[in-house]
N, C-alpha and C positions, 0 to 999 in steps of 0.2 A: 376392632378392639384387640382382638386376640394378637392380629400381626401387627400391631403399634406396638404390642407390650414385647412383641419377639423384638421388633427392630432395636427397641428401648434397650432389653435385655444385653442384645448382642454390642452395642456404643458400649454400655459399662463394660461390659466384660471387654474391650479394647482398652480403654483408660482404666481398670482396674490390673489388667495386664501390666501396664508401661508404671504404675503405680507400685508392682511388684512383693505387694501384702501376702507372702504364701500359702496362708490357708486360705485368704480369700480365692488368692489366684488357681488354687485347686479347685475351688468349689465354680469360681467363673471358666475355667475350662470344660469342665463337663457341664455347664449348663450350656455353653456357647457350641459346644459341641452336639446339644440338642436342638441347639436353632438351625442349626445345619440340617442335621437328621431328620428331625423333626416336619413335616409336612401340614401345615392345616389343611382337614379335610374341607371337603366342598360335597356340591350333588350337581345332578343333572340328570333332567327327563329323559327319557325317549320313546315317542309315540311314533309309530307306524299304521301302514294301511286303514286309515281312516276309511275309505270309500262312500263317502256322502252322497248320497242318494235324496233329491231335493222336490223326486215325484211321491217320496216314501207318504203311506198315510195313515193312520189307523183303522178306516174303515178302510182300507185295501186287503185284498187278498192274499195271505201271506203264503196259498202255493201258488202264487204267481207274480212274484217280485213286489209285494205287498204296494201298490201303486193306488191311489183315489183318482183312476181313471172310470171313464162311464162302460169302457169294457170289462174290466176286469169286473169293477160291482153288479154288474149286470149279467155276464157272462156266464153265471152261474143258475139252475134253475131257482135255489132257495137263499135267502142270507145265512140261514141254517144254516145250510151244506158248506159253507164258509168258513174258512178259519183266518179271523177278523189278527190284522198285524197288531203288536203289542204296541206301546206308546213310548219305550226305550231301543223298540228293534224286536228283529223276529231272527231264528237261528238259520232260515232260508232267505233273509234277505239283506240287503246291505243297510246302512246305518242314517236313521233319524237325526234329524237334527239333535231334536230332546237329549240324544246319546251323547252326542260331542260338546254340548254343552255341559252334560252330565259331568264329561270325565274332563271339562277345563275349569268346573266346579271344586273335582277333586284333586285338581292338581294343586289348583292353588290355597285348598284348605288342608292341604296334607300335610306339605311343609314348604312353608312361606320365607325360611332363615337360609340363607347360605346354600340356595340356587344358584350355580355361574351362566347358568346357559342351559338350553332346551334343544336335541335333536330330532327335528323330524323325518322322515327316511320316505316321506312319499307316498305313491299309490293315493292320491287324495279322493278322485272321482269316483262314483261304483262301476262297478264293472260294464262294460256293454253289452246287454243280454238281447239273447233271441228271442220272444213272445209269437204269442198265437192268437191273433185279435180275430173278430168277429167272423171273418172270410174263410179263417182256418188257412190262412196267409202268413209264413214266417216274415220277419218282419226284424231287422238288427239295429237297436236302436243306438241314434249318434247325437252328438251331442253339439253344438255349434263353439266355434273359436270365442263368443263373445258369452255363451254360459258360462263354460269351461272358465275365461279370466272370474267372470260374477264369481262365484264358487269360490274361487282361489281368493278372491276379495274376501267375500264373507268369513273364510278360513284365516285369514291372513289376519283380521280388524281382530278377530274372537283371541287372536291368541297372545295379539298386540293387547289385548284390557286385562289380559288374565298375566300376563307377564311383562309390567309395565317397565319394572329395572332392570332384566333380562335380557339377552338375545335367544332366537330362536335362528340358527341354521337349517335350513331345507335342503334336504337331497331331493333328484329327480326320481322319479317310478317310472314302471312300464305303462300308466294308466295316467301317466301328466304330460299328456301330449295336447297339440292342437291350438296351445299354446306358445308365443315364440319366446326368444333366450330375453330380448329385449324387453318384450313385455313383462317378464317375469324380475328382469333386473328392478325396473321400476315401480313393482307391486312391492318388492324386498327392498328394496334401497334403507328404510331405516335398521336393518340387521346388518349387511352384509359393507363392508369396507373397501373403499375405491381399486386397492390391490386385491380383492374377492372378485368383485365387479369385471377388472380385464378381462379373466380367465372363464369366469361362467360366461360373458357375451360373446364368447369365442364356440362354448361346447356346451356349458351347465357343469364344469366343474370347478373348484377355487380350495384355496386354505386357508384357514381363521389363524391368527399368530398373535400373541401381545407377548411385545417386547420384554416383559416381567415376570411372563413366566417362561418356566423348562419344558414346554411341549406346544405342539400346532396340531392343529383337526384337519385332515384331508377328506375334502367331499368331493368322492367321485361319481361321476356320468356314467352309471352301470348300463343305462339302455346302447350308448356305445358299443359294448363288449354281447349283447347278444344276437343271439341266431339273425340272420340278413332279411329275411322275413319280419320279423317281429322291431326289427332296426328300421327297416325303411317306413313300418308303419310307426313307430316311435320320433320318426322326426320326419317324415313327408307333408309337416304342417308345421313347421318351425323354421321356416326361413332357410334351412340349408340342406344342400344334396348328401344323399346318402352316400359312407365315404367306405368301404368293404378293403379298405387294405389291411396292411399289419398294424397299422396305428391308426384307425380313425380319429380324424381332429385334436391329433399330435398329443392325445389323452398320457398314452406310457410314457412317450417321451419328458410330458410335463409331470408326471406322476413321480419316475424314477428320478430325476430333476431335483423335486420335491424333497426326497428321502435324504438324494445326496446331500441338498445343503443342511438339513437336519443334523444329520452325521457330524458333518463339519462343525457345527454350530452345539453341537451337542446336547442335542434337545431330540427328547420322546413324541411318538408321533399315536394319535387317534386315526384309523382311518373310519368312515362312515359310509354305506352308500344302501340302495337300497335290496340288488339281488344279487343275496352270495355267491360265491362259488360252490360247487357240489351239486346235489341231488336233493328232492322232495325225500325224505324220508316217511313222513308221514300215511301219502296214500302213492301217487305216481308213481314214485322212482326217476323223475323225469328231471333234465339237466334244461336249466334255462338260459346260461353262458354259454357261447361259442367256444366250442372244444379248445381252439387255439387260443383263446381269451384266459380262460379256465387255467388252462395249463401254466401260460406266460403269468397270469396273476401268483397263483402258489408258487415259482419260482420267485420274485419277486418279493414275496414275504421271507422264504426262506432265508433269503440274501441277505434280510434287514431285520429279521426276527428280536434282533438286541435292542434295537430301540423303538419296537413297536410297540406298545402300551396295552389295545385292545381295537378291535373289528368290530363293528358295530351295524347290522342290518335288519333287514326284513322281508318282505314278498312272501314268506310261505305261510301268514298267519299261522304260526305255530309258534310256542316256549321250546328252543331248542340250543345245541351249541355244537361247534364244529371244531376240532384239534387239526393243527394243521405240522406237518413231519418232515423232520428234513429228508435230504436223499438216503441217509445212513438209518431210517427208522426211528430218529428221535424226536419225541414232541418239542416242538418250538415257538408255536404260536396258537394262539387261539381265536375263535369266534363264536360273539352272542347273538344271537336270533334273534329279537323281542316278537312274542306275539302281536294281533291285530286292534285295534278299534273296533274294527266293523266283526258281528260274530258271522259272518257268513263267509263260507271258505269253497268254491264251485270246484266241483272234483275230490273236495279233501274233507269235508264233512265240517260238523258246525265246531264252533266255541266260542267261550264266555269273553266280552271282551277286556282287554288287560291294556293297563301303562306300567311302565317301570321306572323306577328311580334309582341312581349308582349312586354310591359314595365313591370319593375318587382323594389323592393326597395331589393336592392343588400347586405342590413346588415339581412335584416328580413326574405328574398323571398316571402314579401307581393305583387302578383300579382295585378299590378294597370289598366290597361287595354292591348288594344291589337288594331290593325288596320290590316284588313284585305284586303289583296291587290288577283286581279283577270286580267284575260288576256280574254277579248272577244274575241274569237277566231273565228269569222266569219269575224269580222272585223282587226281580223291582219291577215289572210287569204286572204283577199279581197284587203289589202293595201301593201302586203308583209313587213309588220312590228311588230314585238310584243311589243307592251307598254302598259306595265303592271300598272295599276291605283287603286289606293285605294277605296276600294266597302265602306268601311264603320268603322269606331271606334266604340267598343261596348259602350264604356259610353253613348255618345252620341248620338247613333243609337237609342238606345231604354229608353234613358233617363233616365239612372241608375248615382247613387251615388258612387258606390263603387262595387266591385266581390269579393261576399259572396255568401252562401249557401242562405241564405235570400232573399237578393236583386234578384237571379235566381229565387229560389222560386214566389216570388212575379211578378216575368217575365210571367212566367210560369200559373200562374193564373188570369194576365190578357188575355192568348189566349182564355179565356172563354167567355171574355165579350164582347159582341156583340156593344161596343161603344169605344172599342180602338180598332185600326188598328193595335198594336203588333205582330197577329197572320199573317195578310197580310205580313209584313214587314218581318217576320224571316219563312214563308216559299216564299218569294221572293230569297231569301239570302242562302235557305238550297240548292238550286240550282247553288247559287252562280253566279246570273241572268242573267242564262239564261233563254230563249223566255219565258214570263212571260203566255204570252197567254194559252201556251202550260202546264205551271204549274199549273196554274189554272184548268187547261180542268182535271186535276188527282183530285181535288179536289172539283171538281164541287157540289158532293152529302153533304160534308163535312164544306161548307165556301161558306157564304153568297155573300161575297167580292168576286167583281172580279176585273180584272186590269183598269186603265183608258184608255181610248184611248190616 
């Protein structure tokens, strides 16, 4: 409606021009000069690290990967001694169905108007964990090539009801293996576009384009770019050899590729994928990109900083964001982290799980903010309800103008100063608030501030 009346707008203002009325024709110049300027906004999801876990049960055992196996219920001398998994998830285990239906519940009741598209960033499976069954036998549990597609089915159909006029782009994770390029082209085939299609059956990566608008989505193949280890287990079940040069599966080549005709074309670019560059900040410190990946990626940005719009991933279930600098120390680019679905984080302690929603100007893909929405999950445990409630809007959270490399930047350097609360405020949030108490007790040696009563 709104861009019928722009398009309307702009014809008059052409024949009121050539009509040469000059007060109209002042007044049709600045309006026409609004249609230009002018941008309708749009939205768009983006869920991450779901980890669906499909042994999850509520009489399981939630310190033991909360499973309604006959070990784990039994395994115990009393039920008593037990602490029985909740029925939306538990903060040590991976995620309930009941949860992801929860939060495709409230996606689609949150806001149903002027959705363009849904990114999901991967990690879909739970993790593979080690257990201690009866024998006192470690035991690594794997999961078969034909659950694995089930799974991705069952995920794939849920999000196909819940976003019937929508696309949903998928990136790959570290944890969506075992499945191959093919079979996954064919699980997706109603999202993704015959030229998306080449490039993922080639590696799992491709670019979403409509002709109409001024920007394209690049989804990149992040398991690609990490450590040779974690690579060969990432695709030693996906139909192709593990490729350890400078370019596995001509990924940069087709990426840099990408940018250039952008350029050309003069059009803003999203990229998407699922493990960023940099470090765990949270508990590790630990880098999960190969060094030379790492490095070659932020060159690359730098290079293209002007027409990159916004970074988009996940893997560290954490609310975080990353400024990225050119060679001379100036901020140039940026990246959003969304937190997880699943609240269980192995290594890096629990949280509540979060979706996020951006508002974006749909001619430019000038990302304008974002609202981030969270499910306390002791307390829809405790109510048998999940309602899912808005944690926070970045503008206004922390009192910014606009999302720029700057504006982060300047985020970023007030966590320094010992008289704004900023830095309280976003590792409150990097938990996605959960027990505050408990976040602070990690921080104790680090941060002055502690919570209020």
């Amino acid at each position: 409606m709104i861009r019928d009346y722009l398009m309307l707008l702009s014809w008059f203002c052409a024949v009121q021009g050539k009509i040469g009325n000059r007060i109209d024709d002042v007044v049709c110049r600045c309006r026409c000069r609004s249609y230009h300027e002018l941008s309708v906004s749009g939205y768009f999801w983006h869920i991450t690290d779901i980890h669906y876990d499909p042994k999850y049960g509520t009489q399981g055992n939630a310190g033991s990967v909360c499973w309604n196996t006959r070990n784990n219920i039994e395994g115990v001398p009393s039920r008593l001694d037990r602490k029985l998994a909740g029925q939306f998830g538990d903060y040590s285990c991976d995620t309930p169905w009941a949860l992801i239906e929860s939060a495709a519940q409230a996606m689609e009741s949150k806001h149903d108007e002027g959705i363009e598209f849904v990114l999901w960033t991967g990690a879909t499976k739970a993790n593979e964990v080690v257990t201690t069954c009866c024998s006192d036998a470690l035991t690594r549990t794997a999961m078969s090539g034909e659950l694995r597609l089930q799974y991705l089915q069952n995920l794939t159909d849920l999000l196909s009801r819940t976003f019937k006029a929508q696309f949903v782009f998928p990136a790959l994770g570290h944890e969506d293996i075992g499945v191959s390029f093919e079979q996954l082209s064919l699980l997706w085939q109603q999202w993704l576009p015959q030229e998306a299609m080449d490039t993922y059956l080639r590696a799992g990566y491709y670019t979403i384009e409509q002709s109409s608008e001024k920007y394209l989505i690049v989804f990149l193949n992040t398991n690609l770019w990490m450590d040779l280890s974690e690579n060969r287990m990432a695709h030693r079940t996906s139909g192709i050899t593990v490729d350890s040069s400078q370019d596995p599966f001509g990924q940069w080549h087709w990426f840099e590729s990408v940018l250039k005709k952008a350029r050309k074309e003069d059009k803003a670019v999203f990229i998407v994928g699922h493990t960023p560059p940099g470090v765990d900040d949270r508990e590790s410190g630990a880098a999960t990109l190969n060094e030379r990946h790492n490095a070659k990626y932020l060159q690359v940005v730098r290079q293209n900083a002007d027409i990159i719009r916004g970074q988009f991933f996940g893997h560290w279930h954490s609310d975080t964001f990353r400024v990225i600098y050119s060679d001379t120390g100036n901020p140039v680019s940026w990246i959003m982290i969304a937190p997880s679905i699943t609240p269980n984080t192995p290594g890096g302690g629990p949280n509540n799980p979060g979706l996020r929603l951006y508002e974006f100007e749909t001619g430019t893909g000038q990302v304008l903010d974002y609202k981030q929405y969270y499910l306390d999950l002791m307390e829809a445990n405790k109510q048998g309800l999940a309602d899912w409630k808005i944690e926070y809007s970045l503008l206004d959270y922390y009192k910014l103008k606009e999302i720029t490399a700057i504006s982060l930047h300047d985020l970023a350097d007030r966590f320094t100063q010992t008289r704004d609360n900023a830095f309280v405020r976003y590792i409150l949030h990097m938990w996605v608030l959960y027990d505050s108490h408990i976040v602070f007790g990690v921080f104790k040696d680090k941060c002055e501030y502690r919570p209020t009563e």
